[in-house]
N, C-alpha and C positions, 0 to 999 in steps of 0.2 A: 944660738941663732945669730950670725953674722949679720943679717940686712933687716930691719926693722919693715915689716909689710905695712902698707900704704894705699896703693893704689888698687890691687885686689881686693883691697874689703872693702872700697870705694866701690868698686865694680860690683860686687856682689849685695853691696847694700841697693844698689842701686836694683839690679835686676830683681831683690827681693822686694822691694816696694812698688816695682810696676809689675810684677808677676806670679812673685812668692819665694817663699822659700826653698825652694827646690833647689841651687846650687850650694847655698849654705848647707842645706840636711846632704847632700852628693858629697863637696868636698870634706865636710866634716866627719862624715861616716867611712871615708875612702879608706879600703883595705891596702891599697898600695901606690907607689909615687906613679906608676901608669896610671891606673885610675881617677888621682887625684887629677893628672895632666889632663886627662880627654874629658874629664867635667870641666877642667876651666877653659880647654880647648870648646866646648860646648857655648859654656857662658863667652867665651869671645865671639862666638857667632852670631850669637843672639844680641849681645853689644852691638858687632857691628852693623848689624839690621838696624838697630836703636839709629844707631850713629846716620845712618842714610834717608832714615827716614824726617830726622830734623826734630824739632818741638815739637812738629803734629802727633810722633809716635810716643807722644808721653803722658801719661794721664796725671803725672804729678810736676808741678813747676817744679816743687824742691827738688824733684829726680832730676828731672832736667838741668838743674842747673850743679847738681852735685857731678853729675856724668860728664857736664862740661869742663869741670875742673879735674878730670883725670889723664895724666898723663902717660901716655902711651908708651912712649921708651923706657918709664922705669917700670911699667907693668914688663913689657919684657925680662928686664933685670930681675923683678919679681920671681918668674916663671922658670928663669934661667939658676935663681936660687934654689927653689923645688925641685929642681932637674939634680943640683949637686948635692942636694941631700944625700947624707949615707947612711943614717940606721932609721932602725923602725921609731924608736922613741925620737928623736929631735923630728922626723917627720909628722907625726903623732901630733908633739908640741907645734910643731910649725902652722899644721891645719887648723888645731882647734884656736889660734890665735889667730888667725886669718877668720874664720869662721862669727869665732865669739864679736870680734872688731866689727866685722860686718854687721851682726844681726844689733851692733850696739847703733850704731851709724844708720841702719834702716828704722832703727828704734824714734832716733831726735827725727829724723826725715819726716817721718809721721806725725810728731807731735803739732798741735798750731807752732805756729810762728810767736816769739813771744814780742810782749811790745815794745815798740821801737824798732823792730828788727824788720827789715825789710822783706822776711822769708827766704832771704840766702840762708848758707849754710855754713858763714862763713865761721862758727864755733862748732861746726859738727866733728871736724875730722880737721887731722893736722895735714901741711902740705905734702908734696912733692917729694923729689931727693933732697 
């Protein structure tokens, strides 16, 4: 795998802690790189409802402020990786690590805040590109 994912399993931790797991168990389970695409084609939709509705549409500060810290042109780059995917196995590997990242990253998102931490997230997930 070429590009270390990042901001995907930011997104989807994120959607699995204000909603569930249902993009996790979609892309995880996806039989093919179509399918995999129109689940997170799905989950971008539902991001960006997130994204327009503001704070108000959040029932977790941590989501909120994990969602805030994700950066959008490299989710593309992300997506534009899973597009060049060529076989079944590295795609296979590519999901269940996007997947697992995720459900690790909505795992700390849940947990309390521990003390001294202001309830960011700033030890959840590494950054950016």
């Amino acid at each position: 795998m070429v590009l270390e994912f990042v901001q995907l399993p930011r997104l989807l931790a994120v959607l699995t802690v204000e909603g569930g797991p249902t993009y996790v168990d979609k892309v995880s389970h996806a039989p093919s790189k179509d399918l995999a695409l129109l689940y997170i084609e799905e989950a971008l939709r539902d991001a960006d409802a997130l994204r327009r509705a503001g704070r108000a549409g959040f029932e977790s500060g941590r989501a909120f402020e994990e969602f805030s810290r994700i950066d959008w042109e490299w989710v593309k780059k992300e997506v534009a990786a899973i597009k060049g995917i060529g076989g079944a196995r590295e795609l296979r590997e590519a999901l269940a690590y996007i997947s697992a990242k995720a459900l690790a990253i909505a795992q700390a998102l849940q947990l309390p805040p521990k003390k001294g931490e202001g309830g960011g997230s700033e030890n959840v997930s590494s950054g950016g590109a």
